[in-house]
N, C-alpha and C positions, 0 to 999 in steps of 0.2 A: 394888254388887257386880257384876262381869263375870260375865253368863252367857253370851254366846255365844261358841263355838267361835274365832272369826274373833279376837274382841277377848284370848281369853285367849293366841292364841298369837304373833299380832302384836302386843300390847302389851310382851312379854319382851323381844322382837329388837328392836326399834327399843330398847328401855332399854339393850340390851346395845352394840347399833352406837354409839348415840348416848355411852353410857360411854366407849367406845374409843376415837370419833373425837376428844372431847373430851380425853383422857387422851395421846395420842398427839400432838394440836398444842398441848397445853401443855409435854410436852416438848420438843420441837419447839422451840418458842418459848426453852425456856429454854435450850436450846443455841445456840440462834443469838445468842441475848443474851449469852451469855458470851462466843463468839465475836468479836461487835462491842466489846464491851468490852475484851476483850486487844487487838483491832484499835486498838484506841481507845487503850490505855497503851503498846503499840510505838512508834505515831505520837508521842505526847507523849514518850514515851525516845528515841527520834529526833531529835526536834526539841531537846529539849536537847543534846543530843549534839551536833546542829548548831551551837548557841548557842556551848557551850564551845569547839569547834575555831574558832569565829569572833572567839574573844576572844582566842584563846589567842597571836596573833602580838603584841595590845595587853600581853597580860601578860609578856611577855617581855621589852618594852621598859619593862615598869612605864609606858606611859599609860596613864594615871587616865582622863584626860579621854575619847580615844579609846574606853576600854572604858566610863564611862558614856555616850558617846552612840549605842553599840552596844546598851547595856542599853535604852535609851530609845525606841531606835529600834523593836527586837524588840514592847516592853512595849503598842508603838502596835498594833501589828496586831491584825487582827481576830480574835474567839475569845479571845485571850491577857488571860489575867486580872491575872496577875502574874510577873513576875520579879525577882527578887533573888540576889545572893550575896554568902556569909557567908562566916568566916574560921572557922578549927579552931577558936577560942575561942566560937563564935554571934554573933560583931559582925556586924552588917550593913554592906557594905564599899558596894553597890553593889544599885538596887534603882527600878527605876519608881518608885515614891513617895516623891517626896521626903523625906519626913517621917518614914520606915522608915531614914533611915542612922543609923550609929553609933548602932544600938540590939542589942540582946541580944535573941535569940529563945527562947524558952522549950524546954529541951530537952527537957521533958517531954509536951511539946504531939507530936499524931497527925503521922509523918513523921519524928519525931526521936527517937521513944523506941526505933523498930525498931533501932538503932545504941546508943544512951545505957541501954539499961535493962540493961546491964551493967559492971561495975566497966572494962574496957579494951573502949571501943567500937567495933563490927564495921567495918573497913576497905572492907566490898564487900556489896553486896545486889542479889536477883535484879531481874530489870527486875518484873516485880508487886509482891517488897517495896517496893521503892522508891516507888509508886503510893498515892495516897490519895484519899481523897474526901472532899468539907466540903462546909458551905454558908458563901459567904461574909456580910461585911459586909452586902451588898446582898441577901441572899438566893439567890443565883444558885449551882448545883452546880455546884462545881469540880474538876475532876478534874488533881491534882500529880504533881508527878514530883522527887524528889530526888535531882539527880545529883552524884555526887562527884566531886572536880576534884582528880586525882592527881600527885604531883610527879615532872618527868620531869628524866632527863639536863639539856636546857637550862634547865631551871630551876634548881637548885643548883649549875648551874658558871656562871650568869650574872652576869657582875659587876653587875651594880642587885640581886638577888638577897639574901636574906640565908637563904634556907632551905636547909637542911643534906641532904645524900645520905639522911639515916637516916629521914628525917619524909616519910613516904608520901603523907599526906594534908595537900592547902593548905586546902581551903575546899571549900563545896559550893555549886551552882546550885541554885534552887529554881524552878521557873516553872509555871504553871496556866492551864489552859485549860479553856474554855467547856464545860460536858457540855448545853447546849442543842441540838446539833444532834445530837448521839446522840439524847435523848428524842425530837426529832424524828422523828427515823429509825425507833428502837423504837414512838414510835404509832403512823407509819405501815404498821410491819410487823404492830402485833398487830391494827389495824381489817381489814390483808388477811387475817389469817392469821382472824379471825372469818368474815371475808365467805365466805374458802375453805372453812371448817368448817361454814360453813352449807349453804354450793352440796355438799360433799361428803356431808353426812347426808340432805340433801334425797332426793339422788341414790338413795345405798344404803339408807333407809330404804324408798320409792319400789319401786325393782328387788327388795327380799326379799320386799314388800308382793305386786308385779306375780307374784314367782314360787310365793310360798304361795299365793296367790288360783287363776294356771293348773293349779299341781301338787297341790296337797293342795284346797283349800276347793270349787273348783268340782267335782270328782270328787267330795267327799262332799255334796256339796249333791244332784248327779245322784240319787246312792244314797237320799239322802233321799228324794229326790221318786220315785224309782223303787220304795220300798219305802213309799210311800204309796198307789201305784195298788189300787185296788179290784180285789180278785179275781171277774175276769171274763172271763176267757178272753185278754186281750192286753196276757199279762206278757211274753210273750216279741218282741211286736213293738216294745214298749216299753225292752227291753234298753239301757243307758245305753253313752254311750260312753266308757267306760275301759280303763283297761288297769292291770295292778300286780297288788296285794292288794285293791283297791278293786275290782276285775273278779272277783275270786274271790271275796271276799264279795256281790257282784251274784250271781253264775251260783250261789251256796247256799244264796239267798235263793230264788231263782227256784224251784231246785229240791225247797227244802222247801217254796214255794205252790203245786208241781206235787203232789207227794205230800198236802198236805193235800186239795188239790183231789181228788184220785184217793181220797183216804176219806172226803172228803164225799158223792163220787156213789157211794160203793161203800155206805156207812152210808144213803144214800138211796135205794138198791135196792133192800135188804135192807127197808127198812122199809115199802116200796109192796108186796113182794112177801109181808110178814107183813099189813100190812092186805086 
């Protein structure tokens, strides 16, 4: 059980700093984590975006060959987990792994149902719908991006061509990259974002401690010990040094051991002068 003054009122404030400080860099944290996140699904909408304008002179000529060794090429780089594109039916036309062509993707599988899980499926989704996140085959978080590959002018007035003005949508890009160096990134932000929350309660727990102790404890510690001196004539040489309401209860202290004092010697007259 906390009896002393010191402990009941400095144990409050450091609960309370320490709640806030805590409470504070976990939001904190979690802001900045979304932040890198959208950072993180930009980049990958980007980058396909890149992909498809890079295919797209292949696809106009209809090579095959050229746009898989684009595919192939991309599929090597570092980070990139996968790339494929499918055709408006889910064939797989083109795809890093060999062993993914001319197969069927499942439309019901996370990435495809955002468009499929209605009767006439959505032509356009925002760059986060389009974003998902799995764990692959191997374990590894990967974070997708499904972009749609839209039919333009050169495309249905191209004689190799057989898609028509009316049909918006050819196929979609699918490609995934590594969320390894994000988690990398977000440990190293939450060990700082600890380290910082430590050095900062240290700090302001420390400075309430340093200022309750000058302003309030050592004042009433004084009064204490000022209202402990034995009455013997040098209460008032003894006078503490405060200032406040801690000085006004000194100087009523003082002044009722003056008055008692003055009816001690007065009740001590009286009684020398009856004996």
């Amino acid at each position: 059980m906390l009896s002393s003054i010191n402990s009941r009122a400095i144990v409050p404030v450091a609960c309370a700093v320490t709640g806030f400080v805590i409470a504070c860099c976990v939001l904190l944290f979690t802001f900045v984590k979304d932040d890198l996140i959208r950072g993180e699904v930009q980049h990958a909408a980007d980058l396909a975006d890149t992909v498809i304008k890079s295919t797209r002179y292949a696809m106009l000529h209809d090579d095959r060959e050229t746009l898989s060794n684009i595919i192939s090429s991309i599929g090597e780089q570092n980070q990139v987990e996968h790339v494929r594109i499918f055709n408006k039916k889910g064939l797989i036309m083109f795809s890093r792994e060999q062993g993914e062509r001319d197969k069927f993707i499942d439309k019901s599988a996370a990435g495809c149902n955002e468009c499929h899980a209605q009767a006439n499926p959505k032509s356009s989704l925002g760059t986060m719908a389009q974003a998902r996140q799995f764990n692959n085959k191997e374990g590894k978080d990967v974070l997708a991006i499904m972009a749609p590959i839209y039919n333009e002018p050169e495309c249905s007035n191209s004689a190799c061509h057989f898609h028509t003005s009316e049909q918006s949508l050819l196929g979609t890009l699918d490609i995934g990259v590594s969320q390894d160096p994000l988690k990398e990134t977000l440990g190293q932000l939450q060990n700082r974002m600890i380290v910082f929350s430590g050095m900062i309660l240290i700090l302001t727990v420390g400075a309430v401690c340093a200022l309750l102790y000058r302003q309030v404890f050592l004042p009433i510690k004084q009064l204490a010990d000022f209202t402990e001196i034995p009455v013997n004539g040098r209460l008032g040489e003894d006078f503490p040094d405060v200032t406040g309401d801690i000085a006004r209860l000194a100087k009523s202290f003082q002044e009722m051991t003056n008055r008692v004092q003055e009816l001690e010697t007065q009740v001590s007259s009286k009684g020398d002068e009856a004996s």
